[in-house]
Backbone as ProteinMPNN parsed JSONL, in Angstrom:
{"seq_chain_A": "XXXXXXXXXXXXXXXXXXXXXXXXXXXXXXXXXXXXXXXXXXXXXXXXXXXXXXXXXXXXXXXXXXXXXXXXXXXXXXXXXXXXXXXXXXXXXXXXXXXXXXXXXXXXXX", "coords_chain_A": {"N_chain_A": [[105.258, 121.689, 81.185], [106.84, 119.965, 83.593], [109.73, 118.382, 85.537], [111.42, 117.137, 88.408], [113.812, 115.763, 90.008], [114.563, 113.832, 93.287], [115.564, 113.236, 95.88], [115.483, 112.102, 99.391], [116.448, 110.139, 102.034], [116.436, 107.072, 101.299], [114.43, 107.324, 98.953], [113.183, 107.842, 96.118], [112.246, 111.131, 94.842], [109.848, 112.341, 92.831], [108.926, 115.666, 91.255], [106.031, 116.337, 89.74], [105.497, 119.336, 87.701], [102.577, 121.198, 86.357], [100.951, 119.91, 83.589], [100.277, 116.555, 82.826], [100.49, 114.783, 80.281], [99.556, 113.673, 77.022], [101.208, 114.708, 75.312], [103.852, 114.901, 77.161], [104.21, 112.289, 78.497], [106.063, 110.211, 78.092], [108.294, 111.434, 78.842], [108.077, 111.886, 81.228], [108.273, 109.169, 81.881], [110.582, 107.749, 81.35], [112.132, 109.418, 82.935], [111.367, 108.13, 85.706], [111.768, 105.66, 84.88], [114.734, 105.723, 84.643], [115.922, 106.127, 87.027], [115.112, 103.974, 88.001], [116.697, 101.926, 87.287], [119.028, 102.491, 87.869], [119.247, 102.057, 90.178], [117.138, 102.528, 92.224], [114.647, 101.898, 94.055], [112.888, 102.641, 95.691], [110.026, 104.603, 94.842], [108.165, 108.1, 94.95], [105.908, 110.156, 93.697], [105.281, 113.367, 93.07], [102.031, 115.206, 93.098], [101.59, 117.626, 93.78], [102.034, 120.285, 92.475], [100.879, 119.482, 89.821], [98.135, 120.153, 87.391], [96.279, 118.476, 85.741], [95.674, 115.632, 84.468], [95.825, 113.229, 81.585], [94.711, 110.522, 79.584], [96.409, 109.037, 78.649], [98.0, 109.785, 80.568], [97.615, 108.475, 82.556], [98.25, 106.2, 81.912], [100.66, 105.696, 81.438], [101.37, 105.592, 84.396], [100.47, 103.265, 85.312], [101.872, 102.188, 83.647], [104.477, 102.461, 84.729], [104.098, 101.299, 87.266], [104.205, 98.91, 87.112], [106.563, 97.992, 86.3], [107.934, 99.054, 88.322], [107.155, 97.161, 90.266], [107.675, 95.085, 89.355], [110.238, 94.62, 89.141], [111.061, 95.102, 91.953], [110.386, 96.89, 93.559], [108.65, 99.558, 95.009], [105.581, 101.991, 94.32], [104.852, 105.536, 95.377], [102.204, 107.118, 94.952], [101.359, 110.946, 95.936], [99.651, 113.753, 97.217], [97.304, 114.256, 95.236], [95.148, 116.815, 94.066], [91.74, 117.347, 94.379], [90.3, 117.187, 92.179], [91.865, 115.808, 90.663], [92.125, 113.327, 92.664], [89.478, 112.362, 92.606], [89.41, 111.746, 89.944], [91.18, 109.486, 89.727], [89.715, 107.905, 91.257], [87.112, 107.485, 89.886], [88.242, 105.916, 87.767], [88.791, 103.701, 89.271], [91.679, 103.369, 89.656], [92.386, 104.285, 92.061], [92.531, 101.864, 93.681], [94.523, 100.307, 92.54], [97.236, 101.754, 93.076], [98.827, 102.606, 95.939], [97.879, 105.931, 97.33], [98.814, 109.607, 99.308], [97.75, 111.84, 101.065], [99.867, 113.645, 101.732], [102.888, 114.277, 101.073], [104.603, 114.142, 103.101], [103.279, 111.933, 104.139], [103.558, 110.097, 102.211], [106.125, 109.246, 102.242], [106.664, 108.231, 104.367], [104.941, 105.933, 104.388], [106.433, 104.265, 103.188]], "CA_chain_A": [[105.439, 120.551, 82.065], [108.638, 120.111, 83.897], [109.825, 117.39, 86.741], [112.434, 117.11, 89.157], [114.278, 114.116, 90.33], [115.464, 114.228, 94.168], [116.152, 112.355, 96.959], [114.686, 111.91, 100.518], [116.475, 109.332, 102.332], [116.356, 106.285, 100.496], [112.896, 107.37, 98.696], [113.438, 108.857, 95.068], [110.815, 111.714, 94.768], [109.654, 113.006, 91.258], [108.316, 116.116, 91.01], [105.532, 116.613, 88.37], [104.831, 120.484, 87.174], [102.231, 121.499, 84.975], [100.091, 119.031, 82.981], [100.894, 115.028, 82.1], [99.41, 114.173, 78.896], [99.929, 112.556, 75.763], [102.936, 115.135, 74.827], [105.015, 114.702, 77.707], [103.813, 110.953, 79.548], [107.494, 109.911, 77.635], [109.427, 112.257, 79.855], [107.833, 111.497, 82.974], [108.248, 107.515, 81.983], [111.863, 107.822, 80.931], [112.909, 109.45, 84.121], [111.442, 107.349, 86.455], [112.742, 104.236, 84.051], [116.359, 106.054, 84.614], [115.965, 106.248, 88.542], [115.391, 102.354, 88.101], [118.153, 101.883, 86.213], [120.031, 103.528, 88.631], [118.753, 101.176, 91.765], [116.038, 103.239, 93.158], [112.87, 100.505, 94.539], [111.531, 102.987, 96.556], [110.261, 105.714, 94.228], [107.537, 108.464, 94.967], [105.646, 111.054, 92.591], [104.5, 113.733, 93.906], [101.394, 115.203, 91.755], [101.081, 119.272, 94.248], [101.626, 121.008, 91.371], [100.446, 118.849, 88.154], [97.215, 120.705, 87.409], [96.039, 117.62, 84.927], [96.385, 114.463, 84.319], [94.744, 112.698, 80.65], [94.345, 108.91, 80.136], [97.889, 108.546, 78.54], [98.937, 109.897, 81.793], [97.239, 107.459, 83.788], [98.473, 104.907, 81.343], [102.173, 105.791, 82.024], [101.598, 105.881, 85.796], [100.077, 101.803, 85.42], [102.908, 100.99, 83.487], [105.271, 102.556, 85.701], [104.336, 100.626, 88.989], [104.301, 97.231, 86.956], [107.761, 98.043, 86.282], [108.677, 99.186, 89.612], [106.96, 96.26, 91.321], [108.517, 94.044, 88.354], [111.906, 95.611, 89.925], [111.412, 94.478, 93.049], [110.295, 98.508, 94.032], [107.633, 100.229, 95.176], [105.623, 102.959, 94.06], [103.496, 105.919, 95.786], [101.354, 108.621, 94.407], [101.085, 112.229, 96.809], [99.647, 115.389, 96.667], [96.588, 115.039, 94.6], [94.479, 117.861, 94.477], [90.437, 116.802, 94.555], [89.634, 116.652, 91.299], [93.019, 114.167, 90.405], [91.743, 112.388, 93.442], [88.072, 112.034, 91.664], [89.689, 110.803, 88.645], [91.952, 108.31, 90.535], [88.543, 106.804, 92.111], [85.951, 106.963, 88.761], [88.988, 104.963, 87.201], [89.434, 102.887, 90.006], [93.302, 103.619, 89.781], [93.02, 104.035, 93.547], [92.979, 100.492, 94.329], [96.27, 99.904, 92.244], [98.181, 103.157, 93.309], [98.721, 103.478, 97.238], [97.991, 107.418, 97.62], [98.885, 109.702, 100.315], [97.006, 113.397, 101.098], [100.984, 114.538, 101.768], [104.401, 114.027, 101.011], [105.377, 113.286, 104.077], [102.64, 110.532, 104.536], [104.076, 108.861, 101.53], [107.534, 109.077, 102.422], [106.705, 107.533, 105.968], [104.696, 104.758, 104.6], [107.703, 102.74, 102.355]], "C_chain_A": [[106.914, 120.436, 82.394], [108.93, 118.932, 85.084], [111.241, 117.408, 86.79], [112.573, 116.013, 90.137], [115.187, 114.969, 92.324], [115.486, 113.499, 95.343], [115.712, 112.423, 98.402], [114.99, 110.466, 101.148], [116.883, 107.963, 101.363], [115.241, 106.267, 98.76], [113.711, 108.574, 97.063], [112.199, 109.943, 94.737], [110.986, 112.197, 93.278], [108.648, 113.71, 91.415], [107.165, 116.665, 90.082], [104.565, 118.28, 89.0], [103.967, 120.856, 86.041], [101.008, 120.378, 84.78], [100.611, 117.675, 82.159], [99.794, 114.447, 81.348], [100.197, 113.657, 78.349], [101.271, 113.532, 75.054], [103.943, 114.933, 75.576], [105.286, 113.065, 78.887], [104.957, 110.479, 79.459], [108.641, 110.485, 78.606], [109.348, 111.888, 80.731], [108.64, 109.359, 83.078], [109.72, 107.292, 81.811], [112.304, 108.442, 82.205], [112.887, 108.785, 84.881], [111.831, 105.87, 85.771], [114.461, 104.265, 84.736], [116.985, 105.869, 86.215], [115.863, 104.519, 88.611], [116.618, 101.704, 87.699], [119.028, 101.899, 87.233], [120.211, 102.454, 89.954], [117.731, 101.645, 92.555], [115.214, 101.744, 93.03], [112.005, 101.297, 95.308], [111.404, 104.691, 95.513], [108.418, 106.504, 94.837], [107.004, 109.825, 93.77], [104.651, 111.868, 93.254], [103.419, 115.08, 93.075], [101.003, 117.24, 92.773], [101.101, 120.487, 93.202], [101.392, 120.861, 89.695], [98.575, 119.431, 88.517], [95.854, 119.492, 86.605], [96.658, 116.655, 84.202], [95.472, 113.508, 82.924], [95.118, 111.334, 80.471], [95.681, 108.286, 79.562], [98.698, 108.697, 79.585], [98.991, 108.809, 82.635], [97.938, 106.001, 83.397], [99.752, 104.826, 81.639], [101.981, 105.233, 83.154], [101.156, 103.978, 85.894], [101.388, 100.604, 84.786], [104.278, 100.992, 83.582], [105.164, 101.717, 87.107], [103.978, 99.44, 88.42], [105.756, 97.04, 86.983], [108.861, 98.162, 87.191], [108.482, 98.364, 90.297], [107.646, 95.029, 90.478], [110.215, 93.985, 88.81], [112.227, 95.118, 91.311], [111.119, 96.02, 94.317], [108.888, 98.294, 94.41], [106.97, 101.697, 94.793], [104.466, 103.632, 94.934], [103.452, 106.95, 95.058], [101.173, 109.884, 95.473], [100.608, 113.265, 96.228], [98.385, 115.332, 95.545], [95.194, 115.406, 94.751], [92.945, 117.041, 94.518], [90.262, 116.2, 92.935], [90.697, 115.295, 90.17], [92.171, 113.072, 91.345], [90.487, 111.579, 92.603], [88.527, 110.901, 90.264], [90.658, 109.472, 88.974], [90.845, 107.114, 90.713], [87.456, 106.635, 90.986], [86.568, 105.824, 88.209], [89.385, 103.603, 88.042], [90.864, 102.34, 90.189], [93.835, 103.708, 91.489], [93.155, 102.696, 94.572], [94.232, 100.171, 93.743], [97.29, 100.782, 92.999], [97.779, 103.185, 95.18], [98.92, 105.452, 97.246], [97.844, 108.355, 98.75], [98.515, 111.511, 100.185], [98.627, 114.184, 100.768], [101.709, 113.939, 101.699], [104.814, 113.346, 102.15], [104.617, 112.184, 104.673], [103.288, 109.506, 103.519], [105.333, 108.454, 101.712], [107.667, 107.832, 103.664], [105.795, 105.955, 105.44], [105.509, 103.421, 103.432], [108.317, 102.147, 103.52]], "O_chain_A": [[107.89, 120.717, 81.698], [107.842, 118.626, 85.571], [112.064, 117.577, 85.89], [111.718, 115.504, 90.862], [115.896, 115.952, 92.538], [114.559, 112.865, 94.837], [115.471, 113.63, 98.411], [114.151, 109.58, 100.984], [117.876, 108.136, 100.656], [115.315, 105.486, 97.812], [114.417, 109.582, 97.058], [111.147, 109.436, 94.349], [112.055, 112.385, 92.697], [107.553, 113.203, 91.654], [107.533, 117.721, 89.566], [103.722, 118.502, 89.869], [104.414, 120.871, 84.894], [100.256, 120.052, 85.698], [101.216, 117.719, 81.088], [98.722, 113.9, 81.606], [101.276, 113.209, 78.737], [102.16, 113.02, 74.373], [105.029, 114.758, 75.021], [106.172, 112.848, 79.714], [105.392, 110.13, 80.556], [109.673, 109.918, 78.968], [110.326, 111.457, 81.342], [109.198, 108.69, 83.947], [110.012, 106.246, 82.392], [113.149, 107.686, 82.684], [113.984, 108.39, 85.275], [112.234, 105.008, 86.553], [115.157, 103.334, 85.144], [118.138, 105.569, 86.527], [116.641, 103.914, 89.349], [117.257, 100.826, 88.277], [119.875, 101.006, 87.244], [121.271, 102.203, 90.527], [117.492, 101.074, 93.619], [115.224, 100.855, 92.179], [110.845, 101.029, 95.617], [112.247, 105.585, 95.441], [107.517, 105.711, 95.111], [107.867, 110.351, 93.067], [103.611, 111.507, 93.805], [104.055, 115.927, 92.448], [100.15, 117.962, 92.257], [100.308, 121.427, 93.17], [101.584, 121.627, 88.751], [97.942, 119.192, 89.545], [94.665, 119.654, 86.88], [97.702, 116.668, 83.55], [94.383, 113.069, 83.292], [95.939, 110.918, 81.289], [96.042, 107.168, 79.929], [99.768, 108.112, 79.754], [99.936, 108.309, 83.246], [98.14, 105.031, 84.128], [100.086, 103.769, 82.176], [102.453, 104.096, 83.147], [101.777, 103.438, 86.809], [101.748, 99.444, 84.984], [105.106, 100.245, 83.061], [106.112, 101.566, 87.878], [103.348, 98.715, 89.191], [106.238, 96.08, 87.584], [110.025, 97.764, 87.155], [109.3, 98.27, 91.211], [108.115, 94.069, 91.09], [111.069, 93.12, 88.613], [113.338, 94.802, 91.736], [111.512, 96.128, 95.479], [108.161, 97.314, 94.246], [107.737, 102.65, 94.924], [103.456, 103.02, 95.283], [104.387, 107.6, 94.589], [100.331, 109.362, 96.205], [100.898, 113.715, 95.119], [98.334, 116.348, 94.852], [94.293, 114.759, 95.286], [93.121, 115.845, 94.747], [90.128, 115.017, 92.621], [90.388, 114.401, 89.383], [91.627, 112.093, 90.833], [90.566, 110.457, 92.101], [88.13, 109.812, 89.848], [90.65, 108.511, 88.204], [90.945, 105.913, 90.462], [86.809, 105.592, 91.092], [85.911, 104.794, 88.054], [90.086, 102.683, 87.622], [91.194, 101.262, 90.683], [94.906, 103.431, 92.029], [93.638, 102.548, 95.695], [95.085, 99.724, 94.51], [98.229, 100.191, 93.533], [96.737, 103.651, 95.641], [99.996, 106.045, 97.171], [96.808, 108.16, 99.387], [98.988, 112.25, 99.323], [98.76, 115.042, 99.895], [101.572, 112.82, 102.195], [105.283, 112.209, 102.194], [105.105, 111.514, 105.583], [103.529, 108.338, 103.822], [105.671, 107.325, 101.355], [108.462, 106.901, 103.795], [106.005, 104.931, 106.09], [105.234, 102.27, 103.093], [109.118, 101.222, 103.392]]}, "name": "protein", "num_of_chains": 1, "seq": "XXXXXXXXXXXXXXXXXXXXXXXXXXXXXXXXXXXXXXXXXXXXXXXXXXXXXXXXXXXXXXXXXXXXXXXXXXXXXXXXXXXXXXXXXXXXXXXXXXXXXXXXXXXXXX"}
Protein backbone atom coordinates (compact mmCIF):
# COMPACT_ATOMS: atom_id res chain seq x y z
CA UNK A 1 0.00 0.00 0.00
CA UNK A 2 1.44 3.33 -0.78
CA UNK A 3 -0.29 7.03 -1.26
CA UNK A 4 0.62 10.17 -2.68
CA UNK A 5 -0.24 13.61 -1.59
CA UNK A 6 -0.59 16.31 -4.55
CA UNK A 7 -2.16 19.19 -5.57
CA UNK A 8 -4.67 20.24 -8.32
CA UNK A 9 -5.54 23.74 -8.00
CA UNK A 10 -6.86 24.35 -4.75
CA UNK A 11 -8.11 20.51 -4.41
CA UNK A 12 -5.61 18.24 -2.34
CA UNK A 13 -5.68 14.80 -4.14
CA UNK A 14 -4.57 11.54 -2.27
CA UNK A 15 -3.58 8.85 -4.10
CA UNK A 16 -4.41 5.36 -2.66
CA UNK A 17 -2.18 2.22 -4.10
CA UNK A 18 -2.72 -1.20 -3.29
CA UNK A 19 -5.09 -2.35 -0.53
CA UNK A 20 -6.64 -0.13 2.66
CA UNK A 21 -7.17 -2.31 5.51
CA UNK A 22 -6.73 -2.69 9.03
CA UNK A 23 -2.68 -2.50 8.63
CA UNK A 24 -2.39 0.60 6.88
CA UNK A 25 -6.14 2.72 7.48
CA UNK A 26 -3.47 4.79 10.10
CA UNK A 27 -1.39 5.98 7.20
CA UNK A 28 -4.05 6.89 4.96
CA UNK A 29 -5.82 8.79 8.17
CA UNK A 30 -2.67 10.54 9.29
CA UNK A 31 -1.99 12.00 5.93
CA UNK A 32 -5.10 13.31 5.13
CA UNK A 33 -5.24 14.63 9.06
CA UNK A 34 -1.71 16.40 8.01
CA UNK A 35 -3.19 18.02 4.72
CA UNK A 36 -5.81 19.48 7.30
CA UNK A 37 -3.47 20.64 9.44
CA UNK A 38 -1.92 22.27 6.79
CA UNK A 39 -5.31 24.25 5.53
CA UNK A 40 -6.49 22.02 2.85
CA UNK A 41 -10.89 22.03 2.96
CA UNK A 42 -11.03 20.83 -0.29
CA UNK A 43 -9.53 17.33 -0.23
CA UNK A 44 -10.08 14.40 -2.80
CA UNK A 45 -9.09 10.54 -2.70
CA UNK A 46 -8.74 9.01 -5.48
CA UNK A 47 -9.38 5.03 -5.05
CA UNK A 48 -7.98 3.92 -9.49
CA UNK A 49 -5.58 1.91 -8.16
CA UNK A 50 -6.67 0.62 -4.48
CA UNK A 51 -7.64 -2.94 -5.41
CA UNK A 52 -9.53 -3.36 -1.76
CA UNK A 53 -10.98 -1.75 0.64
CA UNK A 54 -12.02 -3.79 4.39
CA UNK A 55 -14.43 -2.31 6.99
CA UNK A 56 -11.55 -0.53 8.94
CA UNK A 57 -11.06 1.12 5.69
CA UNK A 58 -14.42 2.27 5.33
CA UNK A 59 -14.26 3.22 8.95
CA UNK A 60 -11.28 5.61 8.36
CA UNK A 61 -12.89 7.09 5.24
CA UNK A 62 -16.33 8.03 7.76
CA UNK A 63 -14.13 9.40 10.15
CA UNK A 64 -12.21 11.30 7.77
CA UNK A 65 -15.15 13.36 6.18
CA UNK A 66 -16.55 14.11 9.80
CA UNK A 67 -13.33 15.68 10.31
CA UNK A 68 -13.09 17.38 7.11
CA UNK A 69 -16.67 18.64 7.26
CA UNK A 70 -15.89 19.37 11.14
CA UNK A 71 -13.02 21.63 9.40
CA UNK A 72 -15.10 23.48 7.53
CA UNK A 73 -13.80 21.09 4.21
CA UNK A 74 -15.06 18.95 1.93
CA UNK A 75 -14.49 15.57 0.94
CA UNK A 76 -14.82 13.43 -2.47
CA UNK A 77 -14.28 9.85 -3.26
CA UNK A 78 -13.09 8.97 -7.34
CA UNK A 79 -12.17 6.24 -9.29
CA UNK A 80 -13.91 3.30 -7.84
CA UNK A 81 -13.69 0.31 -9.70
CA UNK A 82 -17.28 -1.82 -9.66
CA UNK A 83 -16.87 -3.94 -7.09
CA UNK A 84 -15.62 -0.78 -4.46
CA UNK A 85 -18.63 0.84 -5.98
CA UNK A 86 -20.91 -2.36 -4.84
CA UNK A 87 -19.48 -2.15 -1.50
CA UNK A 88 -19.98 1.67 -1.23
CA UNK A 89 -23.88 0.96 -2.03
CA UNK A 90 -24.55 -2.58 0.20
CA UNK A 91 -23.04 -0.26 3.02
CA UNK A 92 -24.91 2.58 2.08
CA UNK A 93 -21.59 4.69 2.33
CA UNK A 94 -22.79 6.20 -0.94
CA UNK A 95 -25.23 8.45 0.53
CA UNK A 96 -22.51 9.93 2.97
CA UNK A 97 -19.51 10.04 0.44
CA UNK A 98 -20.23 12.23 -2.80
CA UNK A 99 -18.51 9.84 -5.54
CA UNK A 100 -17.37 10.60 -8.91
CA UNK A 101 -16.76 7.76 -11.97
CA UNK A 102 -13.41 10.19 -12.66
CA UNK A 103 -11.00 12.40 -11.31
CA UNK A 104 -11.76 15.01 -13.18
CA UNK A 105 -15.56 14.85 -12.27
CA UNK A 106 -14.53 15.18 -8.70
CA UNK A 107 -12.19 17.87 -9.09
CA UNK A 108 -14.91 19.93 -11.09
CA UNK A 109 -17.58 19.34 -8.62
CA UNK A 110 -15.88 21.31 -5.25
Amino acid sequence: MSFSVSKVGDVTVVEVEGQLIVGNRQDLKQKVLDEVDKGARKIMIDFERTGYIDSSGLGVLVSLAKRIRDSGGELRLANLHDELQTLFELTKLDTLFQISKTRAHALESF
